[in-house]
C-alpha positions in Angstrom: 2.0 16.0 -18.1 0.7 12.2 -18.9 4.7 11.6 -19.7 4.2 7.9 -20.6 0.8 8.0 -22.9 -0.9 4.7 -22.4 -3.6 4.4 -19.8 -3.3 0.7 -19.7 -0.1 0.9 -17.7 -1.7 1.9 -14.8 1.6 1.5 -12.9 3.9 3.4 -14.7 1.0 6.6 -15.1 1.2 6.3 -11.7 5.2 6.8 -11.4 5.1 9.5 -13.4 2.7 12.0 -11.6 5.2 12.3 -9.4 8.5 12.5 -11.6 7.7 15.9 -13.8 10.4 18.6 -14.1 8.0 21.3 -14.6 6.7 23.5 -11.8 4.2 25.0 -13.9 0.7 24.0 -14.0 -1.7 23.7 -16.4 -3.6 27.0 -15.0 -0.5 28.9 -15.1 0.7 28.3 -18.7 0.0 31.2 -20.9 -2.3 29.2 -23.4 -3.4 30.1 -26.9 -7.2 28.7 -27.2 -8.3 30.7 -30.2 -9.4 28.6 -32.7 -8.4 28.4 -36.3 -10.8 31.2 -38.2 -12.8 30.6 -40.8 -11.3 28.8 -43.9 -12.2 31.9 -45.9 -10.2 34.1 -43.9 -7.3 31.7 -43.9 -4.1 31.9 -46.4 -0.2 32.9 -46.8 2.2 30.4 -45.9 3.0 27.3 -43.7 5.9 26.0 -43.2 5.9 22.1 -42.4 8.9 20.1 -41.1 8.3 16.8 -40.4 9.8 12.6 -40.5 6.8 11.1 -42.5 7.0 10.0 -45.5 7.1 12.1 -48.7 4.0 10.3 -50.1 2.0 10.4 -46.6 3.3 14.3 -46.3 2.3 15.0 -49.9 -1.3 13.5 -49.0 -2.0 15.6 -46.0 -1.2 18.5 -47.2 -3.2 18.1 -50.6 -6.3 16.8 -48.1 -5.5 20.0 -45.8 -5.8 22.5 -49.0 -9.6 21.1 -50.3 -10.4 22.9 -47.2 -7.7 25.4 -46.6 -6.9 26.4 -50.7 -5.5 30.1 -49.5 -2.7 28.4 -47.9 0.6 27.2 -49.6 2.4 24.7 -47.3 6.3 23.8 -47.8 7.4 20.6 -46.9 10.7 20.0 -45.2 11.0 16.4 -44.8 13.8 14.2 -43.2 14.0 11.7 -40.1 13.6 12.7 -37.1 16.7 14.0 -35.7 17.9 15.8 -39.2 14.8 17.7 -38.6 15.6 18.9 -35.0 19.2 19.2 -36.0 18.1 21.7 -38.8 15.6 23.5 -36.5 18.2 24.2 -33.8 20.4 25.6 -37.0 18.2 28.0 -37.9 17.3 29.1 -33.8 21.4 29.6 -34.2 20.8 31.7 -37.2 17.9 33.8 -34.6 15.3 33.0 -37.7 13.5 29.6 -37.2 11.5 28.8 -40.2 8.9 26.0 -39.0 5.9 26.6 -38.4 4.1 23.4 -37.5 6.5 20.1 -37.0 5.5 16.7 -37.2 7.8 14.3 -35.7 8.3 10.6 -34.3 8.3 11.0 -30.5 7.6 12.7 -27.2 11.0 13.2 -25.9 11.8 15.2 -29.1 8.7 17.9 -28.5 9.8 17.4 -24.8 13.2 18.7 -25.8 11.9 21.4 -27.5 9.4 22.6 -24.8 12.2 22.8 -22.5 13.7 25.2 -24.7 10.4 27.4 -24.8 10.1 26.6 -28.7 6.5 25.1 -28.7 3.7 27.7 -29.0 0.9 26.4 -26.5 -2.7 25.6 -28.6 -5.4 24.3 -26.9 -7.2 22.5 -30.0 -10.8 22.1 -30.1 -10.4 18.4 -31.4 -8.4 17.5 -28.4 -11.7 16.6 -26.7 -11.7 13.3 -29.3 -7.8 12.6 -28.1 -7.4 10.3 -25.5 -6.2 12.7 -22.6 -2.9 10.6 -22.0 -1.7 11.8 -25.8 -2.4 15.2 -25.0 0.4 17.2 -23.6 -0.9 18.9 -20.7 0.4 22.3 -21.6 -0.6 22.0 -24.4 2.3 22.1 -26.6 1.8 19.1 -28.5 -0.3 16.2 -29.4 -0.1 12.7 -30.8 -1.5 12.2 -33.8 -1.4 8.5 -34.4 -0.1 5.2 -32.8 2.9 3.5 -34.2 4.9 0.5 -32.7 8.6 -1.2 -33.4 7.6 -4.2 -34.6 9.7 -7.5 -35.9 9.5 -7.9 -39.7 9.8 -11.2 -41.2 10.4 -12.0 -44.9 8.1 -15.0 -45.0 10.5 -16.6 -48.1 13.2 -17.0 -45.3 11.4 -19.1 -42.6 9.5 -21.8 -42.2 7.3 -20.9 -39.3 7.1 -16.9 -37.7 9.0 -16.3 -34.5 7.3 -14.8 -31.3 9.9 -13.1 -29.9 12.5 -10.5 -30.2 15.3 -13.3 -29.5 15.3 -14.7 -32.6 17.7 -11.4 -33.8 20.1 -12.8 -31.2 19.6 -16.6 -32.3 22.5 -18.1 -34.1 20.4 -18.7 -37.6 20.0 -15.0 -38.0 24.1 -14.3 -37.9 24.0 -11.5 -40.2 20.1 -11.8 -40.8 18.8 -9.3 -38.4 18.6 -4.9 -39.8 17.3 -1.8 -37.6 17.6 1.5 -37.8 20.0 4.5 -36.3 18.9 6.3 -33.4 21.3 9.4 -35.1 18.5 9.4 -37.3 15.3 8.0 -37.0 12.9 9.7 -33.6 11.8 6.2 -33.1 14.5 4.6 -33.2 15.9 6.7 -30.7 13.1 6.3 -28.5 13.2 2.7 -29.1 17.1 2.3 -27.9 16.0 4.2 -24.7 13.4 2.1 -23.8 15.0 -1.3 -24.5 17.8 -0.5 -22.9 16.1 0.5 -19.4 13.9 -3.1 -19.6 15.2 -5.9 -17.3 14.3 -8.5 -20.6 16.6 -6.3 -22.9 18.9 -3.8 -21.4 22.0 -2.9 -23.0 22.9 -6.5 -22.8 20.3 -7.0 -25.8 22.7 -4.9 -27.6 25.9 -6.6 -28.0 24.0 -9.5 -28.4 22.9 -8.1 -31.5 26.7 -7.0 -32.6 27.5 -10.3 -32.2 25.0 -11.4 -34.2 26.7 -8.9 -37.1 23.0 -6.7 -36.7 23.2 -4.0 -39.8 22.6 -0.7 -38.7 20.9 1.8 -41.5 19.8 5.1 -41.7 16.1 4.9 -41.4 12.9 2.9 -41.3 12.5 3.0 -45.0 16.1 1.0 -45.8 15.2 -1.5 -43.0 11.8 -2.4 -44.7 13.3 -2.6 -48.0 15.8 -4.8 -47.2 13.6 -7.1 -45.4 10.8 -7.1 -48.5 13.3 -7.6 -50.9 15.1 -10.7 -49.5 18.6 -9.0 -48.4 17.6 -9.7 -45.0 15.3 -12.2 -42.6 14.6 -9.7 -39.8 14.1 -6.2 -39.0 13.2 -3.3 -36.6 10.8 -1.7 -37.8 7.2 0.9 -37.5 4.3 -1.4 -37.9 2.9 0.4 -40.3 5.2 0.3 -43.4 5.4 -3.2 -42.8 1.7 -3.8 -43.0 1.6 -1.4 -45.8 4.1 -3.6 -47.9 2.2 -6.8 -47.4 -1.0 -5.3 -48.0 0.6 -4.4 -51.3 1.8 -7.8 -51.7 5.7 -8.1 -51.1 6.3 -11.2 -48.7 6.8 -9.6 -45.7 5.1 -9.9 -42.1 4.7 -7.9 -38.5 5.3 -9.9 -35.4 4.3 -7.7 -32.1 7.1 -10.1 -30.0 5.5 -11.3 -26.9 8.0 -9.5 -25.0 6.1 -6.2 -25.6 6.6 -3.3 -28.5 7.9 0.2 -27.9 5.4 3.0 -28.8 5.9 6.3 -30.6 2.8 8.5 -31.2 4.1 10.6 -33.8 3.1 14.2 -32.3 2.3 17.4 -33.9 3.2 21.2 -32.6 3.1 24.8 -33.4 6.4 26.9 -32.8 6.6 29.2 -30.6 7.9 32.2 -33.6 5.3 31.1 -36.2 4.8 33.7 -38.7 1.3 32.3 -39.8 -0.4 31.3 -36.4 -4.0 31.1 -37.5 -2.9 28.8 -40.6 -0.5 26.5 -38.2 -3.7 25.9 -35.9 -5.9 25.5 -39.1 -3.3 22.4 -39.7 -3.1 21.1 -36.8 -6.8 21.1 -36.1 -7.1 19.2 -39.5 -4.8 17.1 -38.6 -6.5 15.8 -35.6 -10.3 16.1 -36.7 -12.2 13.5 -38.4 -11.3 13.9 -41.6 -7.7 14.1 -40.9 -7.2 11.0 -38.9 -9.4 8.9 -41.3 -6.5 10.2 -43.6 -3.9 8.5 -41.6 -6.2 5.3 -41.6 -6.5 5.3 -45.1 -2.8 5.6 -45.7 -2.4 2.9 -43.2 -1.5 4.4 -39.8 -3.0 3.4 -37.0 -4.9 6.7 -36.1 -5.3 8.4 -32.3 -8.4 9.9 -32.0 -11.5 7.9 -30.5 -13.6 6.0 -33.0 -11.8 6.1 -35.9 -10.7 2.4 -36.8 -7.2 1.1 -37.1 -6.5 -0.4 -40.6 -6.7 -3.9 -41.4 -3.6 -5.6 -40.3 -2.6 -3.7 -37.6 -3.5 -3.6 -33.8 -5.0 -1.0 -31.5 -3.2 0.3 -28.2 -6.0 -1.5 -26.4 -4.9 -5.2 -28.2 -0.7 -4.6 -27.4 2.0 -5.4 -25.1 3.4 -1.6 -24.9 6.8 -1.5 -23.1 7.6 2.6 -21.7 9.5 4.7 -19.6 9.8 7.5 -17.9 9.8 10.6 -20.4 12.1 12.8 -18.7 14.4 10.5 -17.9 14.2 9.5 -21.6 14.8 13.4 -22.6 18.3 13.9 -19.9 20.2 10.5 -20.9 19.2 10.7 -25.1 22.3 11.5 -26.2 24.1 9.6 -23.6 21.8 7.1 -24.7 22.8 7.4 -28.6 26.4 7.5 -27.4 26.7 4.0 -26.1 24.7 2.4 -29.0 27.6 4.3 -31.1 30.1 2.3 -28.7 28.3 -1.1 -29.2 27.0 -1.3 -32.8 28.4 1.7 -34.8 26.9 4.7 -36.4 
């Protein structure tokens, strides 16, 4: 599969064709094409795990029933690796109950594709996804385009930095928040990439312990601290940061020149779904028109070809994306969340 996503790096797209673990092809792969059926003949229950927010969840699903009304979706809703953690529970248990799961990154679904969890659906919408979001199995798909960006309260500073270094500068002692890879998918992600780039590496790190960086449980803390004054700078998803200033707390996004780790938030059916026709109705609307003018509207940055970004926030085309290998990503995570454990706490 496309491993790292983004076209633009040519180089690494090219690394990775020859890197895959899988010896199965795309012809081989036992794929499930029907479409979702006719909204009439569509109902019961879905069962949706997934890290976004409880507003932005609420939203799609109440934009999913004015065309899907037979169907009652339940929302299970925590970060990123609470949701896995709970989903490998109930495999224990021999009675998974997700049906579609919504979560930060590609290693995660990668994880769970190893483990023959992911039902393969070969949407109709995926011809509007760029092919390098597309799993090539099918087993999942990215549904929007977020990026770790620097936050800046603009009451603190005189002038906004450029660069990731300012969390390691001296004047941010104690200024500097991010969130824990035990929790947050992007986060994760994030520490996995940084860590394997020759201008961060785990160097970067224990700079940032000894710059007294707070560690906190998720996104949502990180943003709140930063909008409400309790801290300069943090690590954060673009966009909850434009979404705050677009509401009017005084807060910025920096993309830092050095480049900005990308999640693409993908979606997936699994593989023991009790309701397959509604889990493809919802992840068709998730991806069609409709659904990713959704996202734009609640202030994602959506995936699917001509539908605009919002206002304050940059396409893939206009960033600095900084990647790595996928698999590699998926056999060292939890070695991965082990050393930042060592270096900056839990």
């Amino acid at each position: 599969m496309k491993r790292y996503f983004y076209s633009i790096l040519a180089a690494s797209a090219l690394a990775l064709g020859a890197c895959g673990s899988s010896t199965e092809t795309t012809e081989n792969i036992e794929t499930s094409n029907t479409p979702a059926e006719a909204e009439e003949n569509i109902s019961g229950n879905v069962h949706f795990y997934t890290s976004q927010p409880d507003s932005d969840a609420g939203e799609l699903v109440k934009a999913f029933n004015e065309n899907y009304p037979d169907v009652t979706v339940e929302i299970f809703r925590s970060g990123t690796e609470e949701v896995i953690s709970k989903i490998q529970a109930e495999k224990q248990a021999g009675d998974i109950q997700a049906d579609v799961l919504l979560v930060a990154d590609a290693v995660t679904f990668e994880n769970l594709k190893e483990q023959e969890l992911l039902l393969a659906y070969q949407s109709p919408e995926h011809d509007h996804i760029p092919a390098e979001f597309v799993d090539d199995d099918y087993m999942y798909v990215g549904t929007k385009v977020m990026a770790t960006v620097l936050a800046v309260n603009t009451n603190a500073v005189s002038e906004l930095p450029t660069s990731w270094k300012v969390l390691t500068d001296a004047d941010a002692n104690g200024e500097g928040m991010m969130p824990s890879p035990l929790y947050s998918g992007a986060a994760a992600y994030n520490v996995g990439v940084l860590s394997r780039q020759d201008a961060f590496g785990w160097e970067f790190f224990e700079k940032l312990r000894e710059n007294n960086m707070t560690v906190v449980q998720g996104n949502g803390a990180v943003l709140k601290a930063v909008a409400a004054g309790e801290k300069t700078y943090g690590m954060v998803v673009d966009f909850i940061v434009a979404r705050s200033k677009a509401e009017g707390s005084p807060i910025d996004l920096i993309y830092p020149e050095e480049g900005v780790p990308v999640i693409t938030e993908p979606i997936g059916i699994l593989s023991n779904t009790k309701n397959e026709a509604a889990a493809k109705a919802f992840v068709d609307f998730v991806l069609s028109e409709e659904g990713q003018t959704l996202a734009s509207e609640l202030g994602y940055t959506p995936i699917r070809e001509g539908v605009a970004a919002p206002e304050g926030l940059k396409p893939i085309t206009d960033m600095n994306v900084v990647s790595h290998d996928i698999q590699e990503l998926l056999k060292t995570r939890d070695e991965d969340k082990q050393r930042f454990i060592e270096i900056l706490g839990e």
